[in-house]
Backbone as JSON, one array per atom type, in Angstrom:
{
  "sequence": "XXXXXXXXXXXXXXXXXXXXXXXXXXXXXXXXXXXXXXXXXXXXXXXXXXXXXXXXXXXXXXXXXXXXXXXXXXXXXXXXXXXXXXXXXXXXXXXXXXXXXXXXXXXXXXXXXXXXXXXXXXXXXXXXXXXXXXXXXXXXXXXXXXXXXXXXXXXXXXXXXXXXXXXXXXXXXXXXXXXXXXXXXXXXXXXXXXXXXXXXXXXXXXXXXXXXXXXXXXXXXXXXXXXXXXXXX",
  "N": [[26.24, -38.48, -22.06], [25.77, -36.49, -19.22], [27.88, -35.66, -16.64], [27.01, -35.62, -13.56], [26.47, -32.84, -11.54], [27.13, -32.53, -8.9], [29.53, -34.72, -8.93], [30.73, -33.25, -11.05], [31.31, -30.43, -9.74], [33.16, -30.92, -7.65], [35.45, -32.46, -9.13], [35.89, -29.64, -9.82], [36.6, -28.09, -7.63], [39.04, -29.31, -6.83], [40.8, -28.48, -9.18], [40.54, -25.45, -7.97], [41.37, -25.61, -5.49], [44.02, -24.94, -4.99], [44.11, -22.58, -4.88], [42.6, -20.73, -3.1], [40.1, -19.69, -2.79], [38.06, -17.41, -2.35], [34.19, -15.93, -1.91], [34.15, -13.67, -3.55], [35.86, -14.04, -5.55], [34.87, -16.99, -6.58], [32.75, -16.31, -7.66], [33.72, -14.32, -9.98], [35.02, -15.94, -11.67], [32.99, -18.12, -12.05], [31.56, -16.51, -13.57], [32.87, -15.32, -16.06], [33.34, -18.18, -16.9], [30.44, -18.98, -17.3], [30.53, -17.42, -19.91], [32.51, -18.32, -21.49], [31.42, -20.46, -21.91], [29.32, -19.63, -23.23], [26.79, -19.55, -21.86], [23.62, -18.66, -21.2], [21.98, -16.37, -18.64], [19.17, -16.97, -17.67], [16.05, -15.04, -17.42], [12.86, -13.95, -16.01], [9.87, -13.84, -17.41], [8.55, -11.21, -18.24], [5.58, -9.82, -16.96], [2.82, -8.32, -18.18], [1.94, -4.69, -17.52], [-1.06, -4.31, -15.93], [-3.55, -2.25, -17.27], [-5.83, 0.52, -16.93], [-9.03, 0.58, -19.01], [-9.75, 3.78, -21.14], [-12.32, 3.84, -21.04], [-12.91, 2.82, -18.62], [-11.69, 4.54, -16.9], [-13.05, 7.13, -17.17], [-15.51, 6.9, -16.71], [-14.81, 6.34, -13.82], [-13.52, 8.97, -13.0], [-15.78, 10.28, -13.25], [-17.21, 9.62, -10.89], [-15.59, 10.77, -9.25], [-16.1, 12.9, -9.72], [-18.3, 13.66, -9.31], [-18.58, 13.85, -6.21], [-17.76, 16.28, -5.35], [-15.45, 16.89, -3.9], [-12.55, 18.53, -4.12], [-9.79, 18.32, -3.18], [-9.44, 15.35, -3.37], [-10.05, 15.13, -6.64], [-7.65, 16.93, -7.46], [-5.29, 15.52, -6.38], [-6.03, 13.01, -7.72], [-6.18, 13.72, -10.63], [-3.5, 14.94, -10.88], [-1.73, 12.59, -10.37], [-2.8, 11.25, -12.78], [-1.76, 13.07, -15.09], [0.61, 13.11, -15.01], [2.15, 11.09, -13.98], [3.34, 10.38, -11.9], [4.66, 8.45, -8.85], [3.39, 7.01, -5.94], [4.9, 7.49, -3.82], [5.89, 10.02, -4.29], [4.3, 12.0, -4.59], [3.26, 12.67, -2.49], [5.31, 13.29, -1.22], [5.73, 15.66, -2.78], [6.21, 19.36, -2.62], [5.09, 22.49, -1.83], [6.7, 24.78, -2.3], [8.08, 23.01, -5.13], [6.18, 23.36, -6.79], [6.19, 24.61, -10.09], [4.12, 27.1, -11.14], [4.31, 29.09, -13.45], [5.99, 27.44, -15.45], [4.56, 25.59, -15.92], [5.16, 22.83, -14.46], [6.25, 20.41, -12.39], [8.79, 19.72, -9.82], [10.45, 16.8, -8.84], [11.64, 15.44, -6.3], [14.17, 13.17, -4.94], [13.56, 10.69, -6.15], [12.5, 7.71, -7.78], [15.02, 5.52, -7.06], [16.6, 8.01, -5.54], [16.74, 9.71, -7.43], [16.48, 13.28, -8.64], [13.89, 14.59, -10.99], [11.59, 16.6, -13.54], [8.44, 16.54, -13.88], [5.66, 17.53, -16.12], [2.66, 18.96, -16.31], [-0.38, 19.89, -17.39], [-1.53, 22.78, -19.66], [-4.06, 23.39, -19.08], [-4.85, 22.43, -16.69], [-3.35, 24.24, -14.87], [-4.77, 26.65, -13.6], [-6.71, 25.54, -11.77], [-4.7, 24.26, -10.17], [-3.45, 26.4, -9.17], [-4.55, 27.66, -7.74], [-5.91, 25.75, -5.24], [-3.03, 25.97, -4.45], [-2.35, 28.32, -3.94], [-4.42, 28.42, -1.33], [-3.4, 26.5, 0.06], [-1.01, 27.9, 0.99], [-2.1, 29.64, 2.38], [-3.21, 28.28, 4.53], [-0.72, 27.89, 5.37], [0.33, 25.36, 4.63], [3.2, 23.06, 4.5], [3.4, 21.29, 2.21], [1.98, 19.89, -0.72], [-0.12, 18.68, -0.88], [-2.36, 18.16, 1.98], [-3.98, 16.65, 4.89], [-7.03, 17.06, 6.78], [-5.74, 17.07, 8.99], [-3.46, 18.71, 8.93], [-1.16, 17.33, 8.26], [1.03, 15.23, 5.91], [-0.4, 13.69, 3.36], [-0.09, 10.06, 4.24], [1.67, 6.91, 2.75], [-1.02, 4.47, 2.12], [-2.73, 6.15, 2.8], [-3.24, 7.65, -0.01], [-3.72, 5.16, -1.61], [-6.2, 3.91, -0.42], [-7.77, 6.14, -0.63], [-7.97, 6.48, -3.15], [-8.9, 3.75, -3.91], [-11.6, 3.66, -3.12], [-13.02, 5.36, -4.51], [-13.04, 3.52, -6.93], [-14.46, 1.55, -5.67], [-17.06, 2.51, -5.91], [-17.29, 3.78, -8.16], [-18.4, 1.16, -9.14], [-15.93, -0.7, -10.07], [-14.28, -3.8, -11.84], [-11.72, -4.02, -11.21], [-8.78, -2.98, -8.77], [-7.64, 0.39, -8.16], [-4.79, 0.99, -8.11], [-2.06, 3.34, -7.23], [-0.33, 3.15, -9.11], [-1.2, 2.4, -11.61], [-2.96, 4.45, -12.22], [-0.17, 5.55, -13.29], [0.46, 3.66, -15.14], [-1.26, 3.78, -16.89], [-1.54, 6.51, -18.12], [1.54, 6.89, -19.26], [1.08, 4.78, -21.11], [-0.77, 5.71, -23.09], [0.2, 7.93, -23.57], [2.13, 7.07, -25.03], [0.53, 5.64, -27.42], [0.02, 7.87, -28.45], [2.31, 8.44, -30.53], [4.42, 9.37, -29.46], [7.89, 9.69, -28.67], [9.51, 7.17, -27.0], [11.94, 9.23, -25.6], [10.89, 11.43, -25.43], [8.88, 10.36, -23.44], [10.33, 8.94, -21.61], [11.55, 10.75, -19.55], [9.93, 11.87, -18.2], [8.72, 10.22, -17.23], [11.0, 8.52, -14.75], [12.38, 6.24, -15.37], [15.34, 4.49, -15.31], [17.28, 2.91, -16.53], [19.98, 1.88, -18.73], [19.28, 2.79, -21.49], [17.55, 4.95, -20.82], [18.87, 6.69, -19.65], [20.57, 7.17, -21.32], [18.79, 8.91, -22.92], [18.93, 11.37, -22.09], [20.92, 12.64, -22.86], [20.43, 13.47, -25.03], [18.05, 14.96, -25.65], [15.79, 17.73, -24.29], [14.44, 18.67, -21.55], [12.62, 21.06, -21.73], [12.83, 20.41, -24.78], [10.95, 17.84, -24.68], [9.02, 18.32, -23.26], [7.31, 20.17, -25.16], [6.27, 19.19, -26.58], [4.91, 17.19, -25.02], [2.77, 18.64, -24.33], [1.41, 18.97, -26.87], [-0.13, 16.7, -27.4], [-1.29, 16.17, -24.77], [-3.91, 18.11, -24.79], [-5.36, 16.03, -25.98], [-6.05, 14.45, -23.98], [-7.89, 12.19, -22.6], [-9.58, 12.46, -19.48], [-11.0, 15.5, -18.67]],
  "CA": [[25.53, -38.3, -20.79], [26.44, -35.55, -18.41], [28.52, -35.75, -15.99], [26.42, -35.11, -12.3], [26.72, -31.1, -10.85], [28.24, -32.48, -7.26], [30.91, -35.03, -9.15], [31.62, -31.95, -11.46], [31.91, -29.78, -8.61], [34.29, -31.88, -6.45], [36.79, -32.49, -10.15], [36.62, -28.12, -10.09], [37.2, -27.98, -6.58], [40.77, -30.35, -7.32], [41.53, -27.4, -9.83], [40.8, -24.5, -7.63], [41.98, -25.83, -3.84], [45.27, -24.42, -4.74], [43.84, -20.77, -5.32], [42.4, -20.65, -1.96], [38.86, -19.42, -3.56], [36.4, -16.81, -1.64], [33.2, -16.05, -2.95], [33.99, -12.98, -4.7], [36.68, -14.9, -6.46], [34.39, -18.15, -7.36], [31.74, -15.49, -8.57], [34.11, -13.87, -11.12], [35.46, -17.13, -12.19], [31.6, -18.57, -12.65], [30.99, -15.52, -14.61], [33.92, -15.93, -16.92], [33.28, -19.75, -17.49], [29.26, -18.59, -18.54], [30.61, -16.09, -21.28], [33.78, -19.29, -22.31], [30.32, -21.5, -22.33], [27.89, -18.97, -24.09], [25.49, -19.78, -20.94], [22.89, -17.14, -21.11], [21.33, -16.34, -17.87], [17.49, -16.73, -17.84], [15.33, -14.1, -17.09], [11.13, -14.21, -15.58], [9.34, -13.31, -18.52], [7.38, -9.47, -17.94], [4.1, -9.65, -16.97], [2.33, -7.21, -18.43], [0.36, -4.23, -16.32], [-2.72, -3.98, -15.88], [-3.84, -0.9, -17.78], [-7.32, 0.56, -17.0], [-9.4, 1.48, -20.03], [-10.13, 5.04, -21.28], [-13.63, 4.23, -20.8], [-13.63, 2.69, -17.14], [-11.17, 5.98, -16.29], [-13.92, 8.17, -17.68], [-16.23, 6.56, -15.24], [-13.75, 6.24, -12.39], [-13.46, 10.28, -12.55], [-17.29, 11.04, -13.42], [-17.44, 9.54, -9.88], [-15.02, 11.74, -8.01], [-16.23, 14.96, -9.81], [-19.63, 14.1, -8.61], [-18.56, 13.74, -5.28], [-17.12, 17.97, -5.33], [-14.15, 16.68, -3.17], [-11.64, 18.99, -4.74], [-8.62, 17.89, -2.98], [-9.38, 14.41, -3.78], [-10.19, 15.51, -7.4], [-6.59, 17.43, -7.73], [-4.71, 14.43, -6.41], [-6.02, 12.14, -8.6], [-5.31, 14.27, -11.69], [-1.88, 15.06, -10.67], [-1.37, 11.3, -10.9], [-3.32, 11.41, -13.92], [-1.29, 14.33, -15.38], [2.23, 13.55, -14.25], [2.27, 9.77, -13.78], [4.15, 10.14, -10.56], [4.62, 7.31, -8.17], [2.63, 7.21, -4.62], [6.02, 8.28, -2.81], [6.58, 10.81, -5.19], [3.05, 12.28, -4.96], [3.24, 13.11, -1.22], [6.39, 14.47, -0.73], [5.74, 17.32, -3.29], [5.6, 20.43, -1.48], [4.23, 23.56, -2.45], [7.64, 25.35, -3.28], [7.89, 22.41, -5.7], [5.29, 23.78, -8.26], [6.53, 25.62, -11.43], [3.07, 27.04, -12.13], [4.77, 29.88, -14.53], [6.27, 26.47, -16.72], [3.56, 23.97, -16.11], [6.07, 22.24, -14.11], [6.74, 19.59, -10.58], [10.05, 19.2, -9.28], [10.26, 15.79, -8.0], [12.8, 15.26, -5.72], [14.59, 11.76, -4.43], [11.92, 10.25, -6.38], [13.35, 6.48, -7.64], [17.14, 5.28, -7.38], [17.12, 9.25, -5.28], [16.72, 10.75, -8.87], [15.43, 14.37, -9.31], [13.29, 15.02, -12.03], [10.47, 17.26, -13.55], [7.06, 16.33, -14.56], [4.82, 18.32, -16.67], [1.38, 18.86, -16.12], [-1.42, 20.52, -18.69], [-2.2, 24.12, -18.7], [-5.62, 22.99, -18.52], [-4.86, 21.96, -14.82], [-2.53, 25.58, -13.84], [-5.84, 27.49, -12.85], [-7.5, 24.53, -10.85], [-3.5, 23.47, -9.27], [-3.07, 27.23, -8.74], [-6.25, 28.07, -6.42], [-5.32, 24.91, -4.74], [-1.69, 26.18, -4.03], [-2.81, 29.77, -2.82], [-5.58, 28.08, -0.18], [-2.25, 25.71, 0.66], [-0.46, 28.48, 1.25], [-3.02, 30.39, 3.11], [-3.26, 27.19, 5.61], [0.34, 27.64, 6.13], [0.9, 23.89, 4.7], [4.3, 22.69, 3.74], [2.89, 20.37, 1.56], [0.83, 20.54, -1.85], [-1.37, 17.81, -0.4], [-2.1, 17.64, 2.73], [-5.09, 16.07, 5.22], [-7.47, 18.0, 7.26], [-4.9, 17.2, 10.07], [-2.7, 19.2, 8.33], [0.0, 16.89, 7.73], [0.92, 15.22, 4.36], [-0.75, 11.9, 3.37], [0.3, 8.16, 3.63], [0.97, 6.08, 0.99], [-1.76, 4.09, 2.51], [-3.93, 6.99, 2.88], [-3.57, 7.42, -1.03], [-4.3, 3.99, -2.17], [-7.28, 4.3, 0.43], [-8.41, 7.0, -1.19], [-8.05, 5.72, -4.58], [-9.76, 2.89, -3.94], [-13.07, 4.22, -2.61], [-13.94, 5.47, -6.07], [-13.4, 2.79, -7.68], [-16.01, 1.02, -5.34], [-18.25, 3.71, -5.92], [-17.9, 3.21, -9.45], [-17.89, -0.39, -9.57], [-15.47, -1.18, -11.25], [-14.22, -4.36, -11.37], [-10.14, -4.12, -10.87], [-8.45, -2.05, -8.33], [-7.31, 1.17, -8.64], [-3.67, 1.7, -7.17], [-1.46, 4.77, -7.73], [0.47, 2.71, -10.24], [-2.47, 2.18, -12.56], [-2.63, 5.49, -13.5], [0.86, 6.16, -14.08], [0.88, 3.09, -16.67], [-2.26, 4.53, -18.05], [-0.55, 8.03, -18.74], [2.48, 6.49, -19.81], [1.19, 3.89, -22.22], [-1.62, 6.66, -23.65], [1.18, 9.05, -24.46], [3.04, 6.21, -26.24], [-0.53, 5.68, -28.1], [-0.52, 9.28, -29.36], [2.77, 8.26, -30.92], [5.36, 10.06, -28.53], [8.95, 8.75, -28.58], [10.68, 6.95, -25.86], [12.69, 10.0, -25.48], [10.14, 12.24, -24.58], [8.1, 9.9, -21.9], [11.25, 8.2, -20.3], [12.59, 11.67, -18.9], [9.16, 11.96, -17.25], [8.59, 8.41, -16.0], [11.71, 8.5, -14.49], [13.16, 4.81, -15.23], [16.56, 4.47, -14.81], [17.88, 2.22, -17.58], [20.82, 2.56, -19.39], [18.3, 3.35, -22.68], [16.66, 5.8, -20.62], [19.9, 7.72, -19.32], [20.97, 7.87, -22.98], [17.86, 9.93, -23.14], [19.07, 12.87, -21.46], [21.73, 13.3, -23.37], [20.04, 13.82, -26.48], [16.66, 15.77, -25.35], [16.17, 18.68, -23.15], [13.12, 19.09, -20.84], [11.89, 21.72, -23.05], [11.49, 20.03, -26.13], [10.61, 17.07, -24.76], [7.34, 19.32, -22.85], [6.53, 20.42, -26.03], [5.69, 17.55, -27.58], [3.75, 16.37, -24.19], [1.65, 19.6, -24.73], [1.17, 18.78, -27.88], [-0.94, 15.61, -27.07], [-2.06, 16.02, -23.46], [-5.32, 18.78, -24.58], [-6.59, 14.92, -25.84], [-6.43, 13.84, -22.87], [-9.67, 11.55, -22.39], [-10.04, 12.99, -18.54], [-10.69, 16.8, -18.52]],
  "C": [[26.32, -37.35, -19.89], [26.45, -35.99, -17.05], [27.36, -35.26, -14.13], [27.03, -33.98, -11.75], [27.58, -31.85, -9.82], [29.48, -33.39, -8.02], [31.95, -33.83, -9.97], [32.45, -31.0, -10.72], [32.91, -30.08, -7.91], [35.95, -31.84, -7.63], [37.29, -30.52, -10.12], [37.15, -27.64, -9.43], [38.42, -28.51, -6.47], [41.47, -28.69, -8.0], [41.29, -25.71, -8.95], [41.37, -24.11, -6.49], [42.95, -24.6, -4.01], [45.31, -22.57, -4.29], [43.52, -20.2, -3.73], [41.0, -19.21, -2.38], [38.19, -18.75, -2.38], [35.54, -16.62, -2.57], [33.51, -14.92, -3.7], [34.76, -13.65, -5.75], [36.06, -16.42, -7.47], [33.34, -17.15, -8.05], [31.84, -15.09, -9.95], [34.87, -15.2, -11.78], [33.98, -18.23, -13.19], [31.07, -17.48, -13.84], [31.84, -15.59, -15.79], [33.59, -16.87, -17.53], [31.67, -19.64, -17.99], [29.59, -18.19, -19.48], [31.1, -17.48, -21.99], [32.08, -20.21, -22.9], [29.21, -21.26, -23.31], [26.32, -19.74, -23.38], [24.46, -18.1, -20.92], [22.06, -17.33, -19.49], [19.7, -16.21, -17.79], [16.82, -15.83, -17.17], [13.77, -14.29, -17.04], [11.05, -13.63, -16.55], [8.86, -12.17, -18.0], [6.39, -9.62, -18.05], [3.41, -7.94, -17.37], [1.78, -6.12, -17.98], [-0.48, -4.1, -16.69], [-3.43, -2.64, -16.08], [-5.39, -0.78, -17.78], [-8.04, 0.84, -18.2], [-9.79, 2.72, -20.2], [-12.06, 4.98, -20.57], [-14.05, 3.94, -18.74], [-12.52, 4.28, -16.8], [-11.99, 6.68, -16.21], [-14.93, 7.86, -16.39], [-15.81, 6.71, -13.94], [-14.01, 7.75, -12.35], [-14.55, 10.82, -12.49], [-17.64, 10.61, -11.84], [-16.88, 10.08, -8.53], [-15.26, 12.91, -8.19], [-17.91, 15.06, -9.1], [-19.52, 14.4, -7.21], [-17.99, 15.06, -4.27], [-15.74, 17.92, -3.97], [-13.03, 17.81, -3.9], [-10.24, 18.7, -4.39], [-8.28, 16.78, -3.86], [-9.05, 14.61, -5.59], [-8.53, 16.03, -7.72], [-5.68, 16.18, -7.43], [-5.06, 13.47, -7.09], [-5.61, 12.92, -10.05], [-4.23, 14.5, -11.61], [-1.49, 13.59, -10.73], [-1.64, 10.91, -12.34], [-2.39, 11.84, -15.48], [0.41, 14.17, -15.81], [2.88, 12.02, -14.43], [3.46, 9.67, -12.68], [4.15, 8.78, -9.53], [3.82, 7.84, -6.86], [3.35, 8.4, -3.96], [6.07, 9.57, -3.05], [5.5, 12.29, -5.19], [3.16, 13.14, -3.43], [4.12, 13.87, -0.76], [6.47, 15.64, -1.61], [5.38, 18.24, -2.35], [5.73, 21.32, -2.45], [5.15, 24.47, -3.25], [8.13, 24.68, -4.38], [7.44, 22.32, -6.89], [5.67, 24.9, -8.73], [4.98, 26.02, -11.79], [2.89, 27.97, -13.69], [5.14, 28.58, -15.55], [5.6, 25.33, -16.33], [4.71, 22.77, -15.6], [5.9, 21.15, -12.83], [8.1, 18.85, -10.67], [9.65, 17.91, -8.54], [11.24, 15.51, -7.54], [13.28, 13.78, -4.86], [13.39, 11.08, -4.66], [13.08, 8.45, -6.61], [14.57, 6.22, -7.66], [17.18, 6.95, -6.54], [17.28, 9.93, -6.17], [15.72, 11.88, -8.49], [15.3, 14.27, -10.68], [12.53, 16.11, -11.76], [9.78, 16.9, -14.52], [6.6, 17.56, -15.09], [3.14, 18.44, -16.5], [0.67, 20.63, -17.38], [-1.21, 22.19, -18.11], [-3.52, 24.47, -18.48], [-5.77, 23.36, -17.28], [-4.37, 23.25, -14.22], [-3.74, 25.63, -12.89], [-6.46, 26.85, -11.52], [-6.07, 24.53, -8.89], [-3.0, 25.02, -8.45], [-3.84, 27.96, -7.42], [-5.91, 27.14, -5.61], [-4.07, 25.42, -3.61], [-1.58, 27.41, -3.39], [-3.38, 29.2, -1.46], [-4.08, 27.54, 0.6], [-1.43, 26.58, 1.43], [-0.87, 29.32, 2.37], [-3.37, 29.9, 4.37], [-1.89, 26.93, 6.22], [1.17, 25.95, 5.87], [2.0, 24.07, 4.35], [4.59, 21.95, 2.03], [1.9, 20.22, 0.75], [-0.4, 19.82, -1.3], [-1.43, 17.28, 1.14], [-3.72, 17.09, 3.83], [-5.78, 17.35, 6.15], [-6.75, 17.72, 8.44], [-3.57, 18.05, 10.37], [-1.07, 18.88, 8.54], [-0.04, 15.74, 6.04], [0.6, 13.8, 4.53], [0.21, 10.85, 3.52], [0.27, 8.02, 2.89], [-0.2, 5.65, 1.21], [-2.85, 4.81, 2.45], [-4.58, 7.68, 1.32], [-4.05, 6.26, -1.67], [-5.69, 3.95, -1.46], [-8.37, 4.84, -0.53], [-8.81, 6.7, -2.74], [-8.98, 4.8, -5.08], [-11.23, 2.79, -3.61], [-13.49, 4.52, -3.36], [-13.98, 4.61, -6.85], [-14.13, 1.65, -7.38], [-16.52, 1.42, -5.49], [-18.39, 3.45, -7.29], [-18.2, 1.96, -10.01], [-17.51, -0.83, -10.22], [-14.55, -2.76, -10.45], [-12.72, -4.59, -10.64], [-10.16, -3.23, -9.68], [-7.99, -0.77, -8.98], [-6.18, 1.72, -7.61], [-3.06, 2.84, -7.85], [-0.88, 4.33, -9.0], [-0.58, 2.57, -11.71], [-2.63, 3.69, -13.23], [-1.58, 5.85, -14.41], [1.17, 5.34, -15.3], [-0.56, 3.39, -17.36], [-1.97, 5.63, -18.99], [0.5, 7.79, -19.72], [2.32, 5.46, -21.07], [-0.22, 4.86, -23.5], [-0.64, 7.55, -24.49], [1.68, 8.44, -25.46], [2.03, 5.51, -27.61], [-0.39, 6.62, -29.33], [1.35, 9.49, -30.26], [4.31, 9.37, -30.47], [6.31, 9.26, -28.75], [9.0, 8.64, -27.18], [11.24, 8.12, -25.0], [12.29, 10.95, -24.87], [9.36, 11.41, -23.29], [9.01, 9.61, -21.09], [12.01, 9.59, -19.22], [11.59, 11.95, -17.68], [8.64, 10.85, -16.35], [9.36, 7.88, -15.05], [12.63, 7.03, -14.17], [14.63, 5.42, -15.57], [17.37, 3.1, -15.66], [18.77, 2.85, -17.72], [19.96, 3.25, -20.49], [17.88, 4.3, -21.79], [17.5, 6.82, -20.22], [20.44, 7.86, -20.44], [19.81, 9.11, -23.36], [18.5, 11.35, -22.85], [19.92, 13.61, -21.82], [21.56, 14.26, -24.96], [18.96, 14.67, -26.57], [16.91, 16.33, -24.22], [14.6, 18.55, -22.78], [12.39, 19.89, -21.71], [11.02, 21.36, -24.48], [10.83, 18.95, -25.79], [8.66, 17.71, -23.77], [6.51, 20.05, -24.09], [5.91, 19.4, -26.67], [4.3, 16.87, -26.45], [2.79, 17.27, -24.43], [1.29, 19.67, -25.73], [0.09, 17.85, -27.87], [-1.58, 15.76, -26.1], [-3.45, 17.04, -23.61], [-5.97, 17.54, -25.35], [-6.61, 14.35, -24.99], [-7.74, 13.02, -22.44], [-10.29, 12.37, -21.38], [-9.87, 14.75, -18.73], [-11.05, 17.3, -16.95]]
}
């Protein structure tokens, strides 16, 4: 029969008085006596996300191309495209776009990591007309409102979400939803690790081993290799 946590406590406290114990000191001592014990720390299981299907996507976009929004339309493919985060989405600015290497600098995107996304060369022509007009308006900013400053997160999820009342569908549709659509599609079309994690920008140890072994380059070839199946054109 085991011994009760507070009488335990009180016999460990006898053996550590002398030490004159702060917490960083009982911390590395508790951590120690897990490993001596082979205590494993438990971990929440991973809920899975919530991945939209190819077919409600298909719908979801047949309802923003009807609607000849073209901004709207370009910001949702660039999420589409890129699998960027909300944050990540807004603060692009216009000097930002590689449209010579099908490119987006993303800058202090998670953990303050730069990266670069890839996007189709489907999309240049569309992202490039876009980025002239942008330019032509004097914005800072690849996306910005007719107030001419750069969206909210808020004002993306907003936006997001209005088509997918329009299409009725039944889930939401936040920014994150695409990017694990993109990201688990690519890993469909039988992409390594190696190539999606440089663009998804997790921050693992496994995923910073990535970078040592793959270069942007090849790992864009390979996405252009897959992305003209893209379901959404």
């Amino acid at each position: 029969m085991r011994t009760s946590a507070r009488k335990k406590a009180k016999e460990l406290a006898k053996l550590l008085r002398s030490e004159r114990p702060d917490y960083v000191y009982l911390k590395r001592v508790f951590y120690y006596l897990r490993h001596e014990l082979e205590v494993e720390v438990p971990h929440a299981a991973q809920k899975l996300p919530d991945v939209p299907t190819e077919a409600e996507m298909q719908r979801y976009y047949e309802v923003v191309w009807r609607t000849q929004r073209l901004q709207d339309a370009l910001i949702i493919k660039t999420l589409m495209y890129t699998g960027v985060r909300v944050h990540e989405l807004i603060n692009i600015r216009l000097a930002d776009v590689d449209l010579a290497n099908c490119q987006i600098q993303i800058r202090a995107g998670k953990g303050g990591k730069d990266r670069v996304v890839p996007f189709p060369l489907s999309f240049k022509e569309a992202l490039a007309g876009h980025c002239q007009q942008m330019k032509h308006n004097a914005a800072e900013y690849l996306f910005e409102s007719s107030w001419k400053r750069k969206y909210s997160e808020r004002g993306i999820r907003s936006l997001l979400q209005r088509y997918a009342q329009t299409a009725g569908l039944a889930r939401s549709m936040s920014p994150h939803k695409f990017r694990h659509f993109l990201l688990l599609w690519l890993k469909k079309q039988g992409l390594d690790d190696a190539v999606i994690q440089p663009y998804s920008g997790h921050t693992s140890r496994q995923s910073l081993e990535v970078y040592s072994k793959l270069t942007i380059k090849e790992a864009q070839e390979e996405y252009n290799e897959v992305i003209s199946q893209f379901p959404i054109k």
